[in-house]
C-alpha angles and dihedrals in degrees: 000000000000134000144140120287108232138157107231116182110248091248095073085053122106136172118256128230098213093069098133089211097093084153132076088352100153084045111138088342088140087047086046085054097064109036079062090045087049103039094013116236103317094179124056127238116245108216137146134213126283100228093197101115095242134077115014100242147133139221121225117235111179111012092059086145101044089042079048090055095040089063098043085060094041085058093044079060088242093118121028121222090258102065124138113249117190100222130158117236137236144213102169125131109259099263088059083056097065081045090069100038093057095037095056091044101039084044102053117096120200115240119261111253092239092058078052097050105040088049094055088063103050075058089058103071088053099040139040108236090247089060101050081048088063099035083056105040085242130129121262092244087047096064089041091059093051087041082055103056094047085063083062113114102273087232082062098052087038078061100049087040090059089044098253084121143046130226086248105049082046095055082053094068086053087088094085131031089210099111092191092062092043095059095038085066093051105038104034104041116125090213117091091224135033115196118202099262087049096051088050097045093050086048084052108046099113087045139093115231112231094245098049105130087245086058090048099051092049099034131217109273090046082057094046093048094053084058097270115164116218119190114202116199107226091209103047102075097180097045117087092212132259127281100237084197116062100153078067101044087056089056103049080050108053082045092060097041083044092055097039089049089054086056098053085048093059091069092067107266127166086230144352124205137202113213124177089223144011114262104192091174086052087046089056087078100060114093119223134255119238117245133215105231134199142187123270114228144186118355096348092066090040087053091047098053085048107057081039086057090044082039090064096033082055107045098048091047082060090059098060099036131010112244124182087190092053091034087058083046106050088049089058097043083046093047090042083054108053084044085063091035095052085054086066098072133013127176126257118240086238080055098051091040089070101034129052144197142248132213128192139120126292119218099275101056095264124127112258118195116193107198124189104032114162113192109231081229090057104064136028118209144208120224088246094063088036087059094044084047084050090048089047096042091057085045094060098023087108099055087044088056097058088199127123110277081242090063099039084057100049089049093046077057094065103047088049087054092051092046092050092054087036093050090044102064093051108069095185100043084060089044094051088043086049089049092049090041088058098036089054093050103046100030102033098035093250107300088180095214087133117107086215119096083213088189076081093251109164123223114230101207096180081063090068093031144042104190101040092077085063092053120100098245089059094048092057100038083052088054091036079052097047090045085058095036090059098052095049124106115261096225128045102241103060091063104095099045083051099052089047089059096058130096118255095245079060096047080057099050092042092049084046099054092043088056085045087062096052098048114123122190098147121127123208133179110281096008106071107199120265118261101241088081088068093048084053100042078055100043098046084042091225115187102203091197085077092060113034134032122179101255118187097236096046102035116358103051085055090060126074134268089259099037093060085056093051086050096048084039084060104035099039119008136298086252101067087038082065097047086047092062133097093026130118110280090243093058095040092048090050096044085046092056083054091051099040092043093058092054090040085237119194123195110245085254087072103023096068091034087058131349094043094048085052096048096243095130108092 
């Protein structure tokens, strides 16, 4: 290609429309601006005459971006229209035109990020970050990120450079600046392949993740202002960092659970322990200490009834639609509730004389603190005060719940329909209730403690829920109904005849049957179930784990989103709660059913109405 070398001012230039780059044309041109108002134009423009009489001008046939840039500076005033562009021109027919177009673009190779990046860094010692950013129309972090990966091991950029390695697996050994570690976990791995999360997490074995629960109890600044390192990886947006100091972060730790714990002492308690972490299964087998309860009055019961009342309206608007404003909402409404409801009751000093109270740190980095434990090995108690802890422990079993009144009942709903089918198979266990039921009521002036409405009032569960007609406890009673329903008599009068006709084994399982239909272990808001459902849930051994699982259609989509992540905390590990999180509430409820089917998980509702009572929870 030849031509003649001329400066032309940047006003006779135009753009041509033989330019064979249609695509993608605007592309970096602010980037391309100022790398030229930086360096200058190291590259000439390519144009030919107008030969249209008159203006004396040129189009521009290969150089379209840079003439594009030019003029973006020329209309920032940093350049003026008659500045003087180097081009090369040219005389050729118009067909050779499109030639050189499509030979200087098809020709030109972008340069290997490598060559960037180590560039870059011989800028470095001439320039701050902040300023090549500038001289290169590119973002700060930009530049730090490229500054970063010319600080890899240069065996590990020889490898990228031969294509061993990928640009991604390269920006993971970014996490540390000790090159020796960095090409021990390449070269020495025993796996065939590394992907990006498992080169970081080998470089960061001896490190705490920014969003450990320890890091979040502490936070981040208190750990930096002990000393703490913490290393950020430039190329990991999602990820806080890594505490390079976890020797340190356990400290810090085991000062702030130790202050708060001499804090909980103060109030008087036996003892008062320190634990890393909260073990509700290992809670489960603390008893309760009784507290003394009193009535609410006044505003704070009107206040009470009415976020009880916002509660409900909330949390079923977030089952229909997400809402950050109502989720922020319903924490506050849920948080302004247990405050009223913890007026209701304190503890005695007699009470916390004989309980204590462990500290320690929930799943998402916040300080729980667990009052009124009693150890089994504590007390010994008498059947009497067993029976009055049973009695306290229905009354409450809602608020220890924490879930919506909806879903207590509902739940309440299940474990009536396992006891009916239960109860109904035991003839003597219904005969010995039925004979309680009568005896409480004739010899002890009806003291109403029975679970059985013994005016043979029958119980419609599918009245107080809409899942439990689907369960399989259900299913079998309402066979166990229709096989009845088809021996009776058709007409009334010819019962009694009837029932005296039938053996005594079918009197029982009639009788049964008949107690299995009065039973009544719902709980609704205002109105806490009756203890005798706990005595029969113990003496029938129930084990409600063989009649009811959480599904995501039928429990877990009618909690909320955290709710769901305290449940899988507690059924499966912290860890999958905190992959769980941050996902759509249809997708978190589904992956949850997988986790808690596999480790057979009950809601406290049901745990201390069956498995606890049976000593399954271990």
């Amino acid at each position: 290609m030849s031509g003649q070398l001329k400066a032309i001012p940047l006003g006779q230039l135009k753009p041509s429309k033989h330019n064979v780059r249609k695509t993608d044309r605007g592309a970096d041109i602010e980037a391309l601006a100022a790398n030229i108002e930086a360096n200058g134009l190291l590259e000439n423009l390519v144009v030919r005459p107008i030969a249209d009489g008159k203006t004396d001008s040129y189009e521009v046939i290969a150089g379209g971006r840079r003439l594009a840039a030019l003029k973006l500076l020329a209309k920032r005033k940093v350049i003026g229209a008659k500045h003087a562009v180097n081009c090369l021109v040219l005389a050729e027919d118009e067909a050779n035109v499109a030639e050189v177009s499509l030979s200087e673009n098809f020709a030109r190779m972008p340069l290997h990020p490598a060559d960037q990046f180590e560039a870059f860094a011989a800028l470095a010692a001439d320039f701050s970050a902040e300023e090549i950013a500038a001289r290169f129309g590119v973002s700060p972090i930009f530049v730090a990120q490229r500054l970063k990966l010319a600080s890899v091991s240069p065996r590990l950029v020889a490898e990228y450079r031969k294509g061993d390695m990928t640009l991604e697996q390269l920006t993971a050994f970014t996490v540390t600046d000790d090159q020796a570690a960095q090409e021990a976990v390449w070269f020495n791995s025993p796996y065939d392949h590394l992907s990006t999360a498992g080169i970081r997490r080998l470089l960061t074995q001896s490190e705490v993740e920014a969003n450990d629960r320890r890091a979040r109890f502490i936070g981040l600044k208190a750990y930096e202002e002990a000393g703490g390192i913490v290393v950020r990886d430039l190329f990991d947006e999602e990820n806080e960092g890594y505490l390079a100091d976890g020797q340190l972060l356990d400290r810090l730790v085991a000062q702030k659970l130790e202050a708060a714990a001499e804090t909980v002492r103060a109030e008087g308690w036996s003892w008062v322990e320190v634990h890393l972490d909260t073990d509700l299964a290992g809670l489960s087998r603390f008893e309760r200490a009784e507290k003394t309860l009193i009535t609410l009055e006044g505003e704070d019961q009107e206040r009470l009834v009415s976020l009880c009342r916002r509660y409900d309206n909330l949390a079923a608007g977030l089952e229909e639609q997400e809402s950050e404003d109502a989720e922020v909402e319903f924490d506050r409404v849920s948080v302004e509730i247990a405050e009223l409801q913890s007026k209701r009751g304190f503890w005695s000093e007699d009470a916390k004389a004989g309980a204590g109270a462990i500290v320690g740190i929930d799943w998402q980095g916040g300080l729980h603190i667990s009052r009124g434990l009693v150890r089994p090995d504590e007390k010994v108690r008498s059947e009497l005060a067993a029976d009055e802890e049973i009695v306290s422990a229905a009354k409450h079993s809602a608020a220890k719940a924490g879930y919506a009144d909806s879903v207590v009942l509902d739940l309440s709903a299940h474990r009536t329909a396992v006891l009916r089918v239960v109860i109904a198979q035991k003839p003597s266990l219904a005969l010995g209730a039925l004979v309680h039921a009568f005896v409480e009521q004739l010899f002890y002036r009806g003291m109403g403690t029975s679970c059985l409405s013994v005016t043979a009032s029958e119980i419609y569960l599918d009245r107080s829920s809409d899942t439990v007609a689907g369960s399989r406890a259900a299913s079998e009673f309402a066979a166990q109904h229709e096989a009845w329903q088809s021996r009776l008599p058709e007409l009334v009068d010819g019962l009694w005849p009837w029932i005296v006709g039938l053996g005594q084994h079918d009197q029982l399982a009639l009788l049964a049957h008949c107690a299995a239909l009065t039973v009544n272990a719902l709980e609704t808001p205002g109105r806490p179930s009756s203890r005798d459902w706990r005595v029969l849930a113990q003496a029938a051994s129930v084990d409600m784990r063989d009649w009811w699982q959480p599904t995501a259609h039928g429990f877990l989509n009618r909690l909320t989103k955290k709710e769901i992540l305290v449940a899988v905390s507690e059924g499966a590990s912290p860890e999958d709660a905190r992959r769980l999180d941050g996902r759509k509430k249809e997708e978190m409820a589904s992956a949850a059913e997988k986790l808690l089917e596999a480790t057979r998980w009950l809601p406290l509702t049901l745990i201390s109405s069956f498995c606890q009572l049976n000593g399954q929870v271990s």
